[in-house]
C-alpha positions in Angstrom: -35.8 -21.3 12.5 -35.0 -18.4 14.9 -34.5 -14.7 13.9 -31.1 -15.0 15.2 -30.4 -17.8 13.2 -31.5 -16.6 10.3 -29.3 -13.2 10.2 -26.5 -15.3 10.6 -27.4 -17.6 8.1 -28.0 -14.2 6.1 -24.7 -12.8 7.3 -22.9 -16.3 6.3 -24.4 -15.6 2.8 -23.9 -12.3 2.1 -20.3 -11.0 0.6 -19.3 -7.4 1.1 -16.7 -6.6 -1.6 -14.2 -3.3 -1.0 -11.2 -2.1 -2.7 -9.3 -2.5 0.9 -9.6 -3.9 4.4 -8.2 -2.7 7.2 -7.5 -4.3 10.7 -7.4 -1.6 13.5 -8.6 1.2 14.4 -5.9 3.1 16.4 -3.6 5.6 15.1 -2.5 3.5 11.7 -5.5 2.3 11.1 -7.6 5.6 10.9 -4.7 7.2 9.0 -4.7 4.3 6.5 -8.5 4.4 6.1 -8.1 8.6 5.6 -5.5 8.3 2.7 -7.1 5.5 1.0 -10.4 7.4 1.0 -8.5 10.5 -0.8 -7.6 8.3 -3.6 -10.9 6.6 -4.0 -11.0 3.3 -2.5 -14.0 1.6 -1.2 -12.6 1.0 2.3 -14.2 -1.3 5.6 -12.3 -1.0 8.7 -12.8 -3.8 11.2 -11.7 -3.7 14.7 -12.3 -6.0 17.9 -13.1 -2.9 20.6 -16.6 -0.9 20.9 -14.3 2.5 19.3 -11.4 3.5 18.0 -8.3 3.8 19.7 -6.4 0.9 19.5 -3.8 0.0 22.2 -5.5 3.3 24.1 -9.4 1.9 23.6 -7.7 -1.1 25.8 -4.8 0.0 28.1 -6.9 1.9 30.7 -5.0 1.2 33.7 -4.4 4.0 36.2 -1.2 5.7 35.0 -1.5 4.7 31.2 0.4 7.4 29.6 2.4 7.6 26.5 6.3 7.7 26.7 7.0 9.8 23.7 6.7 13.5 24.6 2.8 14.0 23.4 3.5 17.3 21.2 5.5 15.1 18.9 2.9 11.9 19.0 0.4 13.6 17.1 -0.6 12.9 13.2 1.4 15.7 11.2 0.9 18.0 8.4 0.9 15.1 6.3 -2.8 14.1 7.6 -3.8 18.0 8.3 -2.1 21.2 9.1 -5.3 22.3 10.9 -5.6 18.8 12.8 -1.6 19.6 13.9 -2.2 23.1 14.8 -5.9 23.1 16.9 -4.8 20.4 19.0 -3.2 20.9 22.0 -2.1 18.5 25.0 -2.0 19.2 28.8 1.0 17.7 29.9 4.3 16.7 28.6 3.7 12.9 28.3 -0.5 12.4 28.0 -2.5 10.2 30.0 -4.8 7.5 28.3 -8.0 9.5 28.5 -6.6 12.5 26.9 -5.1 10.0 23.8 -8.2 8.7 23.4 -9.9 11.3 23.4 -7.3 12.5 20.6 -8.4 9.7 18.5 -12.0 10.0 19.1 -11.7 13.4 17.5 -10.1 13.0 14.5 -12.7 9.8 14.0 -15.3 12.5 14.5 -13.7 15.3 12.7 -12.9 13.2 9.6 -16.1 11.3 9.8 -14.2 8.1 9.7 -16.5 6.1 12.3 -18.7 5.0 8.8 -16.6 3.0 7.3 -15.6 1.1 10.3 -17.1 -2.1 11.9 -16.9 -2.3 16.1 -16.9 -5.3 18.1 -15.6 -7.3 14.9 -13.0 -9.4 15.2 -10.7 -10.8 12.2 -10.8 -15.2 12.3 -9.6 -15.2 8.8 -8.3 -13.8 5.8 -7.1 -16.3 2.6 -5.6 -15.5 -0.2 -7.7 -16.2 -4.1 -5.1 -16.9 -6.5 -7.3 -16.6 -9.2 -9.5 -13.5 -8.2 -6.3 -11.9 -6.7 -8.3 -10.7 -3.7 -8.6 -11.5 -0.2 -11.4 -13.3 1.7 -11.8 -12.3 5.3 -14.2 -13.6 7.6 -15.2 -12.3 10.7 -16.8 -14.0 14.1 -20.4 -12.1 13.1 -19.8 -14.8 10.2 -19.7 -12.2 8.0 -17.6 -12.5 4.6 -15.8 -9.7 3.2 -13.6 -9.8 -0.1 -10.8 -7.0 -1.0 -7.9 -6.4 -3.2 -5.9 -5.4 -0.6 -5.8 -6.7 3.3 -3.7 -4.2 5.3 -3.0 -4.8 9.3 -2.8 -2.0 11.4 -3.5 -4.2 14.4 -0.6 -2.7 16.4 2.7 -4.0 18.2 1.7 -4.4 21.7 -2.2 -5.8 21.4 -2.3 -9.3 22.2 -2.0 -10.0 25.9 0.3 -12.4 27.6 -1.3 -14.0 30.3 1.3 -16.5 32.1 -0.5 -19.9 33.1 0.5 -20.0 36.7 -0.8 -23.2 37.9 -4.1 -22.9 40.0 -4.8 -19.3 38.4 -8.4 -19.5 38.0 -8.9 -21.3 41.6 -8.4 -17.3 43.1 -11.7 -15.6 44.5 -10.4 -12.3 44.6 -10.6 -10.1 41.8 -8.1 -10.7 38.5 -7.0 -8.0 36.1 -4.7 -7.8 32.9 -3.3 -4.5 32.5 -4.2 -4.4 28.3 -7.4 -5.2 29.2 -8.7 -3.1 32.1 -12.2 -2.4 32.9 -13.8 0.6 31.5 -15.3 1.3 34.4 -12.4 1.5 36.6 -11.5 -0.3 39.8 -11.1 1.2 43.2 -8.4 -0.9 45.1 -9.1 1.4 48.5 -8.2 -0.5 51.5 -6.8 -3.8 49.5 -4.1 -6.1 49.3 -2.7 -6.3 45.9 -0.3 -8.2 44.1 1.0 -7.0 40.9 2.9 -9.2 38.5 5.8 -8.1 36.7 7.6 -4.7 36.7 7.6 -3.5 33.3 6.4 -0.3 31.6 3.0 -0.8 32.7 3.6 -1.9 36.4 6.2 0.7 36.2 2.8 3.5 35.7 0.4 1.7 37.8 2.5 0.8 41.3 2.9 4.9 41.8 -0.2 5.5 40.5 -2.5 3.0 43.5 0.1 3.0 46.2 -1.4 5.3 48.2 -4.7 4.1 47.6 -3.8 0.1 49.2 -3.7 -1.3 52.4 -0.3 -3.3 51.4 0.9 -4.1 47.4 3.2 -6.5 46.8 5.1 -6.2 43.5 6.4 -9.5 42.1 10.0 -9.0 40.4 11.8 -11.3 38.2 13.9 -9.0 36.1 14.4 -5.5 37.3 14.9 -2.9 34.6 16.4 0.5 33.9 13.3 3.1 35.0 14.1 6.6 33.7 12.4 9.6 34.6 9.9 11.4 32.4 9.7 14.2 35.1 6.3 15.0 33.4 4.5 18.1 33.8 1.9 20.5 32.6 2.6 21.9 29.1 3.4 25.6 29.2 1.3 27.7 26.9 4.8 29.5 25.9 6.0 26.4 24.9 3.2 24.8 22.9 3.1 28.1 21.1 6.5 27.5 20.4 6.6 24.3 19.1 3.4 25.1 17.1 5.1 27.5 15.0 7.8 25.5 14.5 5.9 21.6 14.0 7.0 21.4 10.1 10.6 21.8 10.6 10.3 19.2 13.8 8.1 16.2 11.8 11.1 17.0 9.0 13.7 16.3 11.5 11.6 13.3 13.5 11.7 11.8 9.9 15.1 12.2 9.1 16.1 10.9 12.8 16.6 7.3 13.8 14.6 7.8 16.8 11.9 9.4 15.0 12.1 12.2 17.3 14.2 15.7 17.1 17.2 14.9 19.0 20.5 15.8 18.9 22.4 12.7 18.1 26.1 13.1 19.7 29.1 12.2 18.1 31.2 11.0 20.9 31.9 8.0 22.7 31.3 7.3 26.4 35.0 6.0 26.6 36.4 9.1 25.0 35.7 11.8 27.9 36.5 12.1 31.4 34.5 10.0 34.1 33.7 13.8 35.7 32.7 14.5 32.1 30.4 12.0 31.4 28.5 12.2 34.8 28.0 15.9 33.6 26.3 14.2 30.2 24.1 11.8 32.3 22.9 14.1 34.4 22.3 16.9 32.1 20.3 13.9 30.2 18.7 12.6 33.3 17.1 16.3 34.6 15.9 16.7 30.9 13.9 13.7 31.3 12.4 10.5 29.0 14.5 8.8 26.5 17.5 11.5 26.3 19.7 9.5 28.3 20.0 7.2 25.7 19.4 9.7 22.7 21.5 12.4 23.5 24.3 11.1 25.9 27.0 9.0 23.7 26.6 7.5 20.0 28.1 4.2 21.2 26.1 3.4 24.3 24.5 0.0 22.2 27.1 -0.5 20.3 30.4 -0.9 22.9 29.5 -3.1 26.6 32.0 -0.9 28.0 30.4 2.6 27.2 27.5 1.0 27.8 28.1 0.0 31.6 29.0 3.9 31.9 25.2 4.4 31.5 23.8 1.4 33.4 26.0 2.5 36.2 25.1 6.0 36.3 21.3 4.5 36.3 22.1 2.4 39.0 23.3 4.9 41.3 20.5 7.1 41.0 18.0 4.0 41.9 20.2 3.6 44.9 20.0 7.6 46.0 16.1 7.4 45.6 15.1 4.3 47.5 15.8 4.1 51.0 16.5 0.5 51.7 19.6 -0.4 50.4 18.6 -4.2 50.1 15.2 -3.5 47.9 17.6 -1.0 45.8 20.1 -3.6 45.0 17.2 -5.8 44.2 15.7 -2.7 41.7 19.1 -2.0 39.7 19.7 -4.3 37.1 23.2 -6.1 36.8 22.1 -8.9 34.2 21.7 -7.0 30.8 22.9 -3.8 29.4 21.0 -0.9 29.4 18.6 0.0 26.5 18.8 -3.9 25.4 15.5 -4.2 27.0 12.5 -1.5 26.9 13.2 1.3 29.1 10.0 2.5 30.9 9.7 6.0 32.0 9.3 6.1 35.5 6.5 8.8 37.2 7.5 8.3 40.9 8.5 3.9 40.7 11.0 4.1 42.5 10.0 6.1 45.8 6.8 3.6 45.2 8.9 1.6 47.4 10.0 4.0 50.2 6.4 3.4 51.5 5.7 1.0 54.0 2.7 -0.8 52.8 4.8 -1.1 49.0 7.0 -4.6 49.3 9.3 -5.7 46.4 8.9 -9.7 46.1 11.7 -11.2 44.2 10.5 -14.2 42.4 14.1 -14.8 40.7 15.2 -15.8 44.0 12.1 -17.7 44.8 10.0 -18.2 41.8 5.8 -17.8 41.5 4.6 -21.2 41.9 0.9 -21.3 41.8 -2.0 -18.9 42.3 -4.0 -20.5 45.1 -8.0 -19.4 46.1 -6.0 -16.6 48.8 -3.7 -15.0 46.5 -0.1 -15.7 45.1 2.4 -18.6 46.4 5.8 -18.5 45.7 8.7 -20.9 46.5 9.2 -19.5 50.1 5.4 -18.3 51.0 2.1 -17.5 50.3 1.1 -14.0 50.0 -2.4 -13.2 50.7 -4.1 -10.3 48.9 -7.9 -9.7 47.4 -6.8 -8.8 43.9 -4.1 -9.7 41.5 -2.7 -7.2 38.6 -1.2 -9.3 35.6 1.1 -6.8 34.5 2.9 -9.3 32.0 2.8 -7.8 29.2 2.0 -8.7 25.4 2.6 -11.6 22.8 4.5 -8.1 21.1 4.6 -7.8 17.0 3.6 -11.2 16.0 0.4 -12.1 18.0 -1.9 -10.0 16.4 -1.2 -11.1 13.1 -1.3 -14.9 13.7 -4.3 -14.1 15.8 -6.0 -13.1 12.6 -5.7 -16.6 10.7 -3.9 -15.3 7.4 -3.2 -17.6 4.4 -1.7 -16.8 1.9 -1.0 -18.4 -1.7 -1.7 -22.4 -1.7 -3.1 -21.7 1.7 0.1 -21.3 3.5 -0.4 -20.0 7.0 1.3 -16.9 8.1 2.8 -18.9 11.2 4.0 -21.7 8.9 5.6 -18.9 6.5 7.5 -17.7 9.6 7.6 -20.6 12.1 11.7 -20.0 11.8 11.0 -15.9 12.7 9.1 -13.6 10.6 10.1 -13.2 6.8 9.7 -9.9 5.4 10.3 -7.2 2.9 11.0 -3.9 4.3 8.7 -5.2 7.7 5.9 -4.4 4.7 5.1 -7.3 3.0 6.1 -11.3 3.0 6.2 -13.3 -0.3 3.4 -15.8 -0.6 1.4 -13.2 0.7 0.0 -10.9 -2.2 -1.7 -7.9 -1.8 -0.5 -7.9 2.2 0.7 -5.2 3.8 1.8 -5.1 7.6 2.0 -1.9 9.2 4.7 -1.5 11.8 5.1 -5.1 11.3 8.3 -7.3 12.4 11.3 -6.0 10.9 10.5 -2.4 10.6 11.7 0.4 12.9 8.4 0.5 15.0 8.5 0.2 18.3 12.5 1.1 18.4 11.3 4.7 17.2 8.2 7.8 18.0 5.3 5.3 16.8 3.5 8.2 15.1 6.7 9.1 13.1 6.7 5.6 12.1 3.0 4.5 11.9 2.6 7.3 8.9 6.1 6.9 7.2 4.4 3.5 6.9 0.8 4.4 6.0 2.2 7.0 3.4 4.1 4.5 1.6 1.3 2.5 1.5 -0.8 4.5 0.2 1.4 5.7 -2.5 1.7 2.0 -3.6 -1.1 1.6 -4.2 -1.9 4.9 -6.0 1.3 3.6 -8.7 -0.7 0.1 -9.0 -4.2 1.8 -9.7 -2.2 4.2 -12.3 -0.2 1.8 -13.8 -3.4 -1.3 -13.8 -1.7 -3.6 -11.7 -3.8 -6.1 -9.6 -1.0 -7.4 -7.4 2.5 -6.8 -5.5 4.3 -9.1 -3.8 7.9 -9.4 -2.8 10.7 -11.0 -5.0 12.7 -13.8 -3.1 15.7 -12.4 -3.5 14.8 -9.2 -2.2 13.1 -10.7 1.3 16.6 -12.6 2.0 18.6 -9.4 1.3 16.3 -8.0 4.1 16.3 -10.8 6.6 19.8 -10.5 6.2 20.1 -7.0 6.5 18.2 -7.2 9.5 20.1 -9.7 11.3 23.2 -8.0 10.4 22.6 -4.5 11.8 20.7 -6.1 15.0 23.6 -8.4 15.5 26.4 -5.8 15.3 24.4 -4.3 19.0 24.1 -5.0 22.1 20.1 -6.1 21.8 20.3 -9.4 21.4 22.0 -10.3 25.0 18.7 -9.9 26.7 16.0 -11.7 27.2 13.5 -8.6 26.3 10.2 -8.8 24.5 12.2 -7.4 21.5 13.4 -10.9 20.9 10.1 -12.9 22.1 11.6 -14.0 25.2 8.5 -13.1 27.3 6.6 -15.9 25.3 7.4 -19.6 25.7 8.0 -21.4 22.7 8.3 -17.9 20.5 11.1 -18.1 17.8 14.3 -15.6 19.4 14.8 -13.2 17.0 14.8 -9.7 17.4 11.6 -8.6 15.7 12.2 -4.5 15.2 14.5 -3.0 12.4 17.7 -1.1 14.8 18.5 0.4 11.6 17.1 4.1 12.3 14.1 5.7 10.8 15.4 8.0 9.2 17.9 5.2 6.8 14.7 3.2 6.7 12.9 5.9 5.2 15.0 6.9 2.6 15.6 3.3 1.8 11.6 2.5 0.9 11.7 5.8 -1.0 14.2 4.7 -3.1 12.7 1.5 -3.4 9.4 2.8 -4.7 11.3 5.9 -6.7 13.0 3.0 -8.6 9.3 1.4 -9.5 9.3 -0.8 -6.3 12.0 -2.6 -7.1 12.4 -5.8 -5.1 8.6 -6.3 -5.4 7.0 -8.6 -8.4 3.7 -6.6 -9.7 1.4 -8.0 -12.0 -2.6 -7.9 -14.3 -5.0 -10.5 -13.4 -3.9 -13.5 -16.2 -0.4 -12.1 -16.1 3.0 -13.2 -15.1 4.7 -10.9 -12.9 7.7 -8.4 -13.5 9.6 -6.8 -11.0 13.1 -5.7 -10.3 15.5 -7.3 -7.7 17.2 -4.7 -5.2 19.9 -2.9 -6.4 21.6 -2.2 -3.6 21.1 -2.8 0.5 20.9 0.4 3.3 24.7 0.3 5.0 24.7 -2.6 8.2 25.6 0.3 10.1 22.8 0.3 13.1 21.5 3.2 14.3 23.3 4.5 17.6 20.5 4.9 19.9 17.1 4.1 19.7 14.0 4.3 21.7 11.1 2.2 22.8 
């Protein structure tokens, strides 16, 4: 026998028991593992990448930046005042390096690094009725038992890779956007195609144009770019802000948007058309998600207010690029605006004022294979030496079917939701025990400031379990009655918006064969906040709890947040 077979072997053998387990090491995940360690857990994190980070350990593509201003996507005073006050950013909207960076600090300042596993990736993790903990094996072979099994593998981490016939016949070089080479790639002098034009193509086609001989950009559905008009911070204003940041993370968790915003109280149809062009562009030289924040409170809820906006969008995609055939192609006329993820924009547009950028619209003539030369489409065959995948993710589900979970009797997580994902607050599923999804499906998350969400959600959590320890419960699970008032809930207050008339990731229509449903709560953060505080205020009612040999008591939900959707809402 080998050496390496017999560590495995030993591995395979061995069983590692912890209170917890956590998937994911980006922001959630090193939050989780910090508040679990204050209340005394025995904790292992296990992530798939060689650090932390998460979504920014992966996502290193030239012009990976974050699209929520980066003074408010920070951990708050609720992880560390000094944390919040010593760090400060560079620029208004922070580039990948700087984030992870970020992360790699408070993993070093918090020592958090020893209770995490690299380069270990989740197969399974089954349910024991009868131990009331979960088994979770990883592809080290390695077995691991806890009471508790929390995800914190992120929205926006499993990769969607099309399968264009003939893709792995091309000799050039291939690259995925999620999942871009650490070392970097220098596309001087190339011909590059890039597929797809959202929120990453939307970073990286500024961000290499001038460094290509020609790039052609492959287009199926053009979307509604906004401007982030980002800049270096101003020492003024980070001072500012500083002395301010507890009144702000009070207001970003009493907003929907889980950012501080003034939310207006007017309707697009209820000024002037001079009027509302002041609002737009008053929104639009601000910059980032205003224009949909801090314009009109009915922009997603009434198609006619909302064309008010797309229009205005529109026109300023015709003013910027030069050809008036490739800006008709750019402006989007087939969904409403802010039904499908706004990017910000960092110089997209006037991407294609240059003469070696080239808009390919692949609605008109459709991607039919990759050949050995570089992409065909219905009408030609466009030669380059590399092609950029930037097609986005298998978004909010992926990652958690990725990870093999079964729950009681050994029913699969994707069997449990085959019809759409079945939840309790986006938290926790029945049939699943001891599972708790963080930012999961049906939870504000990726419609909100994922900070302001990722610890609204970790703090809950965490607080859960603290009333199970004190109280000597072993398990907590939802009540059926209480996961059909949310699925119903959530269907309602998405259904009364605009969302659902686009085919946008938000609804799994980037993934063949994925349920259509939209998978993030519209109801605001803020609503969804007080509504899980009140639900654990009133001894987490909705949720079964129970001993080890027990039968379980809980409380059904009293009564259901209003069906009233947040007005706006960000990606």
């Amino acid at each position: 026998m080998t050496a390496t077979s017999k560590s495995t072997q030993a591995s395979e053998s061995r069983v590692d028991e912890f209170d917890a387990v956590v998937v994911g090491a980006g922001f959630s995940g090193l939050y989780m593992l910090h508040r679990l360690r204050e209340l005394g857990l025995s904790v292992r994190v296990f992530d798939a990448a060689g650090d932390v980070g998460g979504t920014w350990y992966w996502n290193r593509y030239p012009g990976a930046r974050c699209d929520s201003e980066s003074i408010y996507y920070v951990f708050s005073d609720h992880f560390s005042e000094e944390l919040l006050e010593d760090w400060t950013w560079s620029e208004r909207y922070a580039a990948q390096p700087e984030i992870l960076s970020y992360l790699r600090h408070v993993a070093d300042r918090f020592d958090l690094r020893k209770d995490i596993r690299f380069d270990t990736r989740v197969t399974a993790a089954e349910y024991d009725e009868a131990a009331d903990r979960w088994e979770i094996r990883t592809d080290d072979g390695s077995r691991t038992t806890a009471q508790f099994l929390i995800t914190a593998v992120g929205c926006l981490s499993v990769t969607n890779l099309p399968e264009f016939p003939g893709r792995e016949s091309f000799e050039g070089a291939s690259y995925h956007t999620g999942r871009w080479p650490h070392e970097g790639v220098d596309f001087t002098g190339q011909r590059v195609a890039v597929i797809g034009t959202g929120a990453t193509s939307v970073q990286i086609v500024p961000e290499i144009a001038d460094q290509v001989a020609h790039m052609y950009v492959f287009q199926r559905t053009p979307n509604y770019d906004i401007p982030g008009w980002n800049r270096p911070l101003d020492e003024e204003y980070v001072r500012k802000t500083k002395e301010t940041y507890k009144e702000l993370w009070q207001r970003m968790r009493e907003s929907n948007l889980g950012l501080p915003y003034d939310v207006p109280e007017r309707s697009a149809m209820e000024v002037s058309p001079e009027e509302r062009r002041r609002v737009y562009e008053d929104a639009w030289g601000k910059g980032g998600f205003r224009i949909g924040a801090e314009t009109f409170n009915d922009i997603l809820l009434d198609e006619q207010s909302n064309e008010t906006a797309s229009e205005f969008i529109r026109s300023k995609i015709r003013e910027t690029v030069r050809d008036p055939d490739v800006a008709e192609l750019l402006a989007p006329k087939d969904h409403p605006f802010f039904t499908k993820r706004p990017p910000l924009e960092h110089g997209y547009y006037e991407a294609f004022n240059r003469e070696n950028v080239e808009l390919v619209d692949v609605r008109r003539s459709p991607i039919e294979s990759i050949t050995p030369t570089g992409v065909r489409t219905r009408d030609a065959e466009y030669e380059v030496d590399s092609i950029i995948y930037a097609t986005g993710f298998d978004a909010m589900t992926g990652a958690l079917f990725a990870m093999g979970i079964h729950g009681r009797d050994g029913v699969p997580l994707t069997e449990k939701w085959a019809e759409g994902p079945r939840t309790y607050l986006g938290l926790a599923t029945r049939g699943f025990p001891n599972l708790f999804t963080l930012t999961g499906p049906q939870s504000p998350s990726v419609l909100t400031n994922m900070t302001a969400a990722i610890e609204q959600h970790v703090d809950w959590v965490a607080d859960c379990v603290r009333y199970m320890r004190e109280h000597d419960l072993d398990r907590i699970e939802p009540l059926p009655e209480a996961e059909d008032d949310w699925v119903a809930h959530h269907t309602e207050v998405g259904d009364a918006t605009l969302l659902p008339r686009a085919n946008s990731w938000w609804v799994g229509a980037n993934i063949p064969g994925k349920r259509r449903t939209l998978y993030p709560y519209l109801g605001g953060l803020g609503t969804y906040r007080e509504t899980c505080d009140r639900i654990a205020a009133n001894g987490y009612e909705g949720f079964a709890l129970g001993r080890r040999g027990e039968a379980d008591a809980g409380s059904p939900p009293q009564a259901r947040p209003s069906a009233e959707p947040a007005q706006q809402i960000v990606g």
